[in-house]
C-alpha positions in Angstrom: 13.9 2.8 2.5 11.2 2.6 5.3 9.7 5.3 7.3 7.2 6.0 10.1 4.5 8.5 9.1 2.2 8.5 12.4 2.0 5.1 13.9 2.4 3.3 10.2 5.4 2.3 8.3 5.7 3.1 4.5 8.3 2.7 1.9 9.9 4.7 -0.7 12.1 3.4 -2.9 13.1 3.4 -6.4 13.0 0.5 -9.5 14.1 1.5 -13.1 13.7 5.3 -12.5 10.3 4.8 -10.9 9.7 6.1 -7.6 7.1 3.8 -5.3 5.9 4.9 -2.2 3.2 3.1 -0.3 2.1 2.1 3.2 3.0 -0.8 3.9 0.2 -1.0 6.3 2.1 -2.3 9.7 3.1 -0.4 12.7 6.0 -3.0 13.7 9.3 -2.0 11.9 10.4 -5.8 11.4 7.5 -6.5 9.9 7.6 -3.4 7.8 11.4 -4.3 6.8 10.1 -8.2 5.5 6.9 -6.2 3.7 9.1 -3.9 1.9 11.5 -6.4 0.9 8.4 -8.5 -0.7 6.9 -5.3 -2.2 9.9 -4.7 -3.7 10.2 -8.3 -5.6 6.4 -7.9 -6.4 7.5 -4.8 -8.4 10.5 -6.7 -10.2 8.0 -9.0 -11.2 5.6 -6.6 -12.9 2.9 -7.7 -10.2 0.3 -4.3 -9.7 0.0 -3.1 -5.5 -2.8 -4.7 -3.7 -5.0 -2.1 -3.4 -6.9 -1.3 0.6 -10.5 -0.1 0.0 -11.5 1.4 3.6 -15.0 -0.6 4.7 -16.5 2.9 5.2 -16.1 3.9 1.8 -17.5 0.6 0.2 -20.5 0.8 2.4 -21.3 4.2 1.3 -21.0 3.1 -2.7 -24.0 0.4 -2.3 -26.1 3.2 -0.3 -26.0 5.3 -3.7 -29.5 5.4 -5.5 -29.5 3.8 -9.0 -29.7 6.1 -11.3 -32.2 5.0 -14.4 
């Protein structure tokens, strides 16, 4: 099942009693139907989610002083 939180899709759906819900990082509901369907084969096959680090948040990691 696809929804709209905001302006993105996400999906929620269950595989072998496990509950999955993710963006799935669109705001077209086609698309978001084809993504799901992929995503959802991608978990079949035991592949792990593609994980979306935000720039912001990487930037911020390489500003951090070493420690020694």
């Amino acid at each position: 099942m696809i929804y709209k939180r905001g302006n993105q899709w996400h999906m929620d759906v269950m595989i072998l009693g496990v509950r999955y819900r993710e963006s799935l990082g669109t705001t077209d509901r086609r698309e978001a139907l084809g993504i799901e369907k992929k995503r959802v084969a991608e978990i079949q096959q035991g592949k792990p989610r593609r994980l979306r680090i935000a720039s912001s948040l990487a930037c911020r990691s390489e500003k951090r002083p070493k420690h020694s």
